[in-house]
C-alpha positions as CSV (number, residue, x, y, z in Angstrom):
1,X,17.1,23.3,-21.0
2,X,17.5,20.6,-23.6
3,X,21.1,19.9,-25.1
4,X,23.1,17.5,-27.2
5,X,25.8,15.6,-26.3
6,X,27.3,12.7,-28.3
7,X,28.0,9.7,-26.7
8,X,30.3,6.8,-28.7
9,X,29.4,8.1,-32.2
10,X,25.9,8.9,-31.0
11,X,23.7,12.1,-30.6
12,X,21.9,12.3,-27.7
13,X,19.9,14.9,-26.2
14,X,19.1,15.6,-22.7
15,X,17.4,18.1,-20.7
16,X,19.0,19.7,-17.5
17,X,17.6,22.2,-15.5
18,X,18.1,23.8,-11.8
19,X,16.3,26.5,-9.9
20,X,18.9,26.7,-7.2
21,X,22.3,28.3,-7.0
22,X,22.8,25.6,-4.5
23,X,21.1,21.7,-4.9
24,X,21.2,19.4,-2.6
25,X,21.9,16.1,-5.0
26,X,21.8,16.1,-8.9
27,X,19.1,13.8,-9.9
28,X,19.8,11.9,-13.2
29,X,16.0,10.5,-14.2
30,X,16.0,7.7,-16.5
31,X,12.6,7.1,-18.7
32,X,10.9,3.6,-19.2
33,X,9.7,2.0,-22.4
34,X,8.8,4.0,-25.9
35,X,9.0,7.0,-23.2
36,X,11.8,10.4,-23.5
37,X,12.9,12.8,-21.1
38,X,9.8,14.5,-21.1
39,X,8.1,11.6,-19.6
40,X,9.5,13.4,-16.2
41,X,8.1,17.1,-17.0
42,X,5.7,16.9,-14.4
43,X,8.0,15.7,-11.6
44,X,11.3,17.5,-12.7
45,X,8.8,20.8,-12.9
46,X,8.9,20.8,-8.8
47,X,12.3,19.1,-8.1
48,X,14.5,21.9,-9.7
49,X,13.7,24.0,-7.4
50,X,15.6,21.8,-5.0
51,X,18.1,19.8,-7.1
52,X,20.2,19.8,-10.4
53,X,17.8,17.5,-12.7
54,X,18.9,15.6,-15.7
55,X,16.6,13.6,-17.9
56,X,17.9,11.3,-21.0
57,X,16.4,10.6,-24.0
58,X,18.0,6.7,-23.9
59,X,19.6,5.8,-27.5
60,X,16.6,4.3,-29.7
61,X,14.0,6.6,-28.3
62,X,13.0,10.3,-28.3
63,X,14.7,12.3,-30.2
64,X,18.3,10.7,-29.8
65,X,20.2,8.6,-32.7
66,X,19.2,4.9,-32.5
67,X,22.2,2.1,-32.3
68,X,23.3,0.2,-35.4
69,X,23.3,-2.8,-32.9
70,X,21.1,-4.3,-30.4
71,X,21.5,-3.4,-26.9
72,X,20.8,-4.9,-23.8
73,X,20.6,-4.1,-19.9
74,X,24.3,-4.1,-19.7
75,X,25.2,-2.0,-22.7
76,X,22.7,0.8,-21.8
77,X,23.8,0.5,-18.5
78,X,27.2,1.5,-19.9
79,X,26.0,4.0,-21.9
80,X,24.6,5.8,-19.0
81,X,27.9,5.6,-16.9
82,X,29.8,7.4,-20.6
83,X,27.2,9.4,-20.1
84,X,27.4,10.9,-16.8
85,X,31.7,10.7,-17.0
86,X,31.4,13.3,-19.8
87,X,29.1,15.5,-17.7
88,X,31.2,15.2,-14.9
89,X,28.7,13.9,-12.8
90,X,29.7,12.5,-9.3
91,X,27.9,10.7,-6.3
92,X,24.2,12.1,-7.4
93,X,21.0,10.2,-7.5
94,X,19.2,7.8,-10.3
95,X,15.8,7.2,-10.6
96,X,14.8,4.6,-13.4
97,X,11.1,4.1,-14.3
98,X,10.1,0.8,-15.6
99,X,12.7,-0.1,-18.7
100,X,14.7,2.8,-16.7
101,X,14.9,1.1,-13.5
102,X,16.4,-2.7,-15.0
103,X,18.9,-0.4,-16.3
104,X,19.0,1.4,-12.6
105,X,19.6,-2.0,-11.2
106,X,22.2,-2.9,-13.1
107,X,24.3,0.2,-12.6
108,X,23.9,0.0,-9.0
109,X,25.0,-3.3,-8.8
110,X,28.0,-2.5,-11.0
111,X,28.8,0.6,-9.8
112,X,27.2,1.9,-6.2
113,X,30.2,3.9,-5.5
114,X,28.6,6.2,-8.3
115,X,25.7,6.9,-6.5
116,X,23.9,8.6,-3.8
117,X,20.7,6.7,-3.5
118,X,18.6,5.2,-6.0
119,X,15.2,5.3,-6.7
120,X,13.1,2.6,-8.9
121,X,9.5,3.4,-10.2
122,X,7.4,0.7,-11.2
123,X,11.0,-1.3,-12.5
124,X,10.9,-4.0,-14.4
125,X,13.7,-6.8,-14.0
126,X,12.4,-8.7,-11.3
127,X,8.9,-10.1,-12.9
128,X,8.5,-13.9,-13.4
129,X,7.5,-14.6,-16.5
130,X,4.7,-17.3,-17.4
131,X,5.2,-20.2,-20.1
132,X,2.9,-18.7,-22.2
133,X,4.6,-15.2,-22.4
134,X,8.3,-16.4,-22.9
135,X,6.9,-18.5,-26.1
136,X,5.1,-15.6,-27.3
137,X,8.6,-13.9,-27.7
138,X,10.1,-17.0,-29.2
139,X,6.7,-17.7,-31.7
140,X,7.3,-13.8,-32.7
141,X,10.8,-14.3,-32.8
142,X,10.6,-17.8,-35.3
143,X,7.3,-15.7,-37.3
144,X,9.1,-12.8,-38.0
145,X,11.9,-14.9,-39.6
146,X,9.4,-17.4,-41.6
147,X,7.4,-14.2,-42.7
148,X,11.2,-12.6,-44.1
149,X,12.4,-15.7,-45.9
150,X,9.0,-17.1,-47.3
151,X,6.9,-14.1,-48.2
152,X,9.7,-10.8,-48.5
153,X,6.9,-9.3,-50.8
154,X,4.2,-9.3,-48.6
155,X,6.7,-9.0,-45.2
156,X,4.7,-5.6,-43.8
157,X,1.2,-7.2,-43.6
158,X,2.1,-10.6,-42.8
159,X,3.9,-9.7,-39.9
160,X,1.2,-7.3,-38.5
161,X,-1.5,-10.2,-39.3
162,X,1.7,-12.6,-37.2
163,X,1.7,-9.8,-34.5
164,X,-2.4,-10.1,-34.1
165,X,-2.9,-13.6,-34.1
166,X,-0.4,-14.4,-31.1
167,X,-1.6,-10.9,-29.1
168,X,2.2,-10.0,-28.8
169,X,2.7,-6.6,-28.7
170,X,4.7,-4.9,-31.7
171,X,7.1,-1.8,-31.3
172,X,6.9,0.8,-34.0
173,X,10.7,0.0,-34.7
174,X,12.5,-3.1,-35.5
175,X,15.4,-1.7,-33.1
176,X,13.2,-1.2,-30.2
177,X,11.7,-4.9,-30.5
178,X,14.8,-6.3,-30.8
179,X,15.7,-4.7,-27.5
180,X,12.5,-5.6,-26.0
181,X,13.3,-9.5,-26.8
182,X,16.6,-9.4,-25.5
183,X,15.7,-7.0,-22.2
184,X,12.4,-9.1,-20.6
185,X,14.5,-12.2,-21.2
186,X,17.2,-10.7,-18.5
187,X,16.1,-11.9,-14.4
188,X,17.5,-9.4,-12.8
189,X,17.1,-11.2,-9.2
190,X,20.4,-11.5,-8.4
191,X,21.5,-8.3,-9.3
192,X,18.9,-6.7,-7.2
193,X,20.0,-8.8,-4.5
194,X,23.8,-7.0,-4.6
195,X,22.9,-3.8,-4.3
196,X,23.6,-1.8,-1.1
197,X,22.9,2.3,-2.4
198,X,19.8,3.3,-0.1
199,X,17.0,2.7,-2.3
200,X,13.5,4.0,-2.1
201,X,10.7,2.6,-4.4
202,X,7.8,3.6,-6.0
203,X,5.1,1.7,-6.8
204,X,1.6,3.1,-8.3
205,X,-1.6,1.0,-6.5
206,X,-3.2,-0.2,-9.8
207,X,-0.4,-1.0,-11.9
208,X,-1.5,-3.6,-14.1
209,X,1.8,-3.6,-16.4
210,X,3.9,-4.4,-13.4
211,X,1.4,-5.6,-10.6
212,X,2.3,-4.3,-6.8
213,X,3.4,-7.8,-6.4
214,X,6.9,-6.9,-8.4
215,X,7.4,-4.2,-6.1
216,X,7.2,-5.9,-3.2
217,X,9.3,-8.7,-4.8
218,X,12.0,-6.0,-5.1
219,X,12.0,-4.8,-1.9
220,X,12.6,-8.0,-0.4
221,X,15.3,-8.6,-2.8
222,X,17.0,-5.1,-2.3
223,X,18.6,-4.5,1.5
224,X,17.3,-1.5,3.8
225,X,15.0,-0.9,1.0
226,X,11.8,1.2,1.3
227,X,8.6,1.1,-0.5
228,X,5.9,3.6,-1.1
229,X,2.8,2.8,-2.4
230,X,1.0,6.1,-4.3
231,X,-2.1,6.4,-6.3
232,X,-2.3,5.8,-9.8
233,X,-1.3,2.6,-12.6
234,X,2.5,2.1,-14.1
235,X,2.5,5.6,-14.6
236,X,1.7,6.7,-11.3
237,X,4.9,9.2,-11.1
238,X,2.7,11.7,-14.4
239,X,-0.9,10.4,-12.3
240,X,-0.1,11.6,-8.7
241,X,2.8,13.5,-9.8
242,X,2.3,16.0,-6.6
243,X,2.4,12.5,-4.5
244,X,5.9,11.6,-6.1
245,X,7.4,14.6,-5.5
246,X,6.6,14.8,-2.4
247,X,7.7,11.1,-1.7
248,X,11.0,11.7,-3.4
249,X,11.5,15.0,-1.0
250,X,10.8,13.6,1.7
251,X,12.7,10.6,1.3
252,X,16.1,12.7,0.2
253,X,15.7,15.3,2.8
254,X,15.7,12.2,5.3
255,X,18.6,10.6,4.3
């Protein structure tokens, strides 16, 4: 059932829904990049029959009011913990897909006590990033600036001309660009390497956003950690959506 809430100034809407007079864990799902609470229909469709599920639209995306400033791991990290105060949410369990799961890391890291276990799917945070990629946010960075202050009339199809030329990959919104720049700068290494919430993750077998490599990467990095390998690309969890949820059973009905 989809609701509103506001958060710091900010309207946000959420969907929660639960099958069962008694859940074994509430599940607070956490959607990746240009994605919405939706993006976990197809899982959150079978898990309600055995938990509370809550699914975010993340300020700046869905349906939800966008930020006046530019936030980063950290701050949407924080969000999510206003969040889940005002909803009086205790000891449950996060999943983060992707964008989802730096912010997963984070929180875990910041606060485990929070949490129940924590489940990553296909998270980002952890990727090493080439030469070539981290100066094709800087040229886009230094182009969109040059394009503003040298041709403001002709700003619109200069930068998309910009945007083509360098192959870097442009978000629909100023605001979400902004946050990408800021985000895949952020190693998140070291903060996977604090965490100590049981964690299971999810990895599809041809993800070629965020190669299997990463996930194995973070499962060295995280403790006691367990990865499961499932059929399908970065969004394996809507591909083999009857695989996930049975991976994500199975794992919380062993814990």
């Amino acid at each position: 059932m989809s609701s509103e809430i506001e958060i710091n100034g900010l309207r946000v809407l959420y969907d929660r829904s639960c099958e069962t007079e008694r859940p074994g864990a509430t599940i607070l799902f956490l959607h990746g990049w240009g994605g919405s609470s939706s993006s976990w229909e197809p899982n959150i469709r079978e898990l309600r029959k055995y938990f509370d599920c809550v699914a975010i639209d993340l300020p700046g995306f869905g349906i939800s009011d966008t930020p006046k400033n530019i936030r980063g791991v950290k701050e949407y990290a924080e969000f999510v913990r206003s969040f889940v105060e005002k909803l009086s949410i205790n000891n449950y369990v996060m999943v983060g897909k992707s964008f989802g799961g730096r912010i997963a890391l984070y929180y875990a890291s910041k606060w485990p006590h929070d949490l129940s276990h924590l489940i990553l799917v296909a998270s980002a945070g952890v990727e090493k990033h080439g030469a070539w990629s981290n100066m094709k946010v800087s040229l886009a960075s230094l182009g969109k600036l040059l394009v503003k202050n040298a041709f403001p009339s002709l700003e619109s199809s200069a930068r998309r001309a910009f945007y083509f030329v360098t192959r870097v990959k442009k978000d629909e919104s100023d605001y979400k660009w902004e946050v990408k720049k800021l985000v895949t700068r952020a190693d998140l290494s070291e903060v996977a390497g604090n965490i100590n919430v049981p964690t299971l993750i999810i990895w599809g077998e041809d993800d070629n956003v965020l190669s299997v490599k990463v996930g194995k990467r973070l499962h060295s990095l995280i403790r006691g950690s367990r990865l499961v390998l499932i059929k399908g690309g970065h969004n394996a969890h809507i591909e083999s959506a009857n695989e996930f949820n049975s991976t994500v059973l199975d794992y919380l009905a062993h814990k």
